[in-house]
C-alpha positions as CSV (number, residue, x, y, z in Angstrom):
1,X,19.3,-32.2,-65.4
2,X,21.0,-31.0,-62.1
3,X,20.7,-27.2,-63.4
4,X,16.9,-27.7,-63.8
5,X,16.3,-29.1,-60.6
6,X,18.1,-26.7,-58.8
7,X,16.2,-23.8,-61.0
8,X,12.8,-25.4,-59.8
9,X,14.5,-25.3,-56.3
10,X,15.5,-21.6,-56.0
11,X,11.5,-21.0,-58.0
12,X,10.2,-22.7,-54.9
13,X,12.3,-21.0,-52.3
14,X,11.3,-17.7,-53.5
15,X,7.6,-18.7,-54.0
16,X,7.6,-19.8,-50.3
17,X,9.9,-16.6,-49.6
18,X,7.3,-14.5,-51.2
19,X,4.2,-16.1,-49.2
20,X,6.2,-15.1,-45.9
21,X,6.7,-11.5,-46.7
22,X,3.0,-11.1,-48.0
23,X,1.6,-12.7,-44.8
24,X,3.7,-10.8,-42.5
25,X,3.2,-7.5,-44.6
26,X,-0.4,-8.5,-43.8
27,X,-0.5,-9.0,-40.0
28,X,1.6,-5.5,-39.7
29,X,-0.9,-3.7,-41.8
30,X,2.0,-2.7,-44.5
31,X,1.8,-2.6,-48.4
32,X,1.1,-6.3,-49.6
33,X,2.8,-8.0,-52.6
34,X,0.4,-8.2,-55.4
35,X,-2.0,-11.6,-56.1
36,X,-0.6,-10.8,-59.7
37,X,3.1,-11.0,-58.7
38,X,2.4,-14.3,-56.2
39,X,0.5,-16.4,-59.0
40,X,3.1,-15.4,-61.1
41,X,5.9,-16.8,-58.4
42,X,3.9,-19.8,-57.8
43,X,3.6,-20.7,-61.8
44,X,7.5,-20.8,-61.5
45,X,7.4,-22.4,-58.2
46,X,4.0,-24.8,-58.0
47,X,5.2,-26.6,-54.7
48,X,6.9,-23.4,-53.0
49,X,3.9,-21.6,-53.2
50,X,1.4,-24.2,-52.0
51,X,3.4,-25.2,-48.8
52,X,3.6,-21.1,-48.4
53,X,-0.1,-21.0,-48.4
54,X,-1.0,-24.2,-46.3
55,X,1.8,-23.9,-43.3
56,X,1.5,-20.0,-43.6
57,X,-2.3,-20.5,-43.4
58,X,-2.1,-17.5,-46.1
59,X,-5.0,-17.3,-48.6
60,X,-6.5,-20.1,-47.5
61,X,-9.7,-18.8,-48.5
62,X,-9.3,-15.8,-50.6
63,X,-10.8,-16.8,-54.2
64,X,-10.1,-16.8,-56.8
65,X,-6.6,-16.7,-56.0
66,X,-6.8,-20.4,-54.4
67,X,-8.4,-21.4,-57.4
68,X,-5.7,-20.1,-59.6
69,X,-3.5,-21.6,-57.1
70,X,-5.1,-24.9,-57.8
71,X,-5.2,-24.8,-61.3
72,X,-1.1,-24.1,-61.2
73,X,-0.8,-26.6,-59.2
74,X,-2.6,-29.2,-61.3
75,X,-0.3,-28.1,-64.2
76,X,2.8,-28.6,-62.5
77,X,1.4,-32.6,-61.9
78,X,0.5,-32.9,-65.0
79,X,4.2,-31.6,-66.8
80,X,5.8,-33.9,-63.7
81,X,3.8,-36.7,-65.1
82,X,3.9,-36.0,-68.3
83,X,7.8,-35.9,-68.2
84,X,7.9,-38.9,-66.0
85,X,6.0,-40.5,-69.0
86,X,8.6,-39.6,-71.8
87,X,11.3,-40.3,-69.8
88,X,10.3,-43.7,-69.1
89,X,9.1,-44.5,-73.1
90,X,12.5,-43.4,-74.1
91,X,15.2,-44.3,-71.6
92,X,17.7,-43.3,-74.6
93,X,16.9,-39.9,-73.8
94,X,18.8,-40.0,-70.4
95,X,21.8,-41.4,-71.6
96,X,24.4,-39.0,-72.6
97,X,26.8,-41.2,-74.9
């Protein structure tokens, strides 16, 4: 468990990471990282990539990329939840002995 969570912590880091270099590639005019590569960082990092948009103020309103952002997000709840579920219908599953 520990391993996953600090997977899904380095995923967010570089989602967020990722946001910051696109937006300040974007205020200096340079070459931006790709939509495709940034919905592909936030399906890896759901949360990483949605605090990069809202306290970047980055594609805030560009769509359909905050839809897509959206709809990741919304996935991510629902395998949270959906984990959440099974781990609390079979507590034997978190017990190692």
């Amino acid at each position: 468990m520990p391993l996953i969570l600090l997977a899904l912590s380095i995923a967010n880091l570089i989602a967020f990471g990722l946001f910051a270099i696109d937006k300040t590639r974007a205020r200096s005019g340079r070459r931006r990282i790709p939509e495709r590569t940034l919905l592909t960082a936030a399906l890896f990092g759901g949360l990483g990539a949605v605090l990069g948009q809202r306290l970047l103020r980055h594609k805030t309103r560009k769509q359909p990329f905050a839809a897509w952002l959206g709809l990741i997000l919304t996935l991510h709840v629902l395998l949270l939840l959906s984990a959440l579920v099974l781990w609390l219908a079979c507590p034997l599953w978190t017990d190692p002995t």
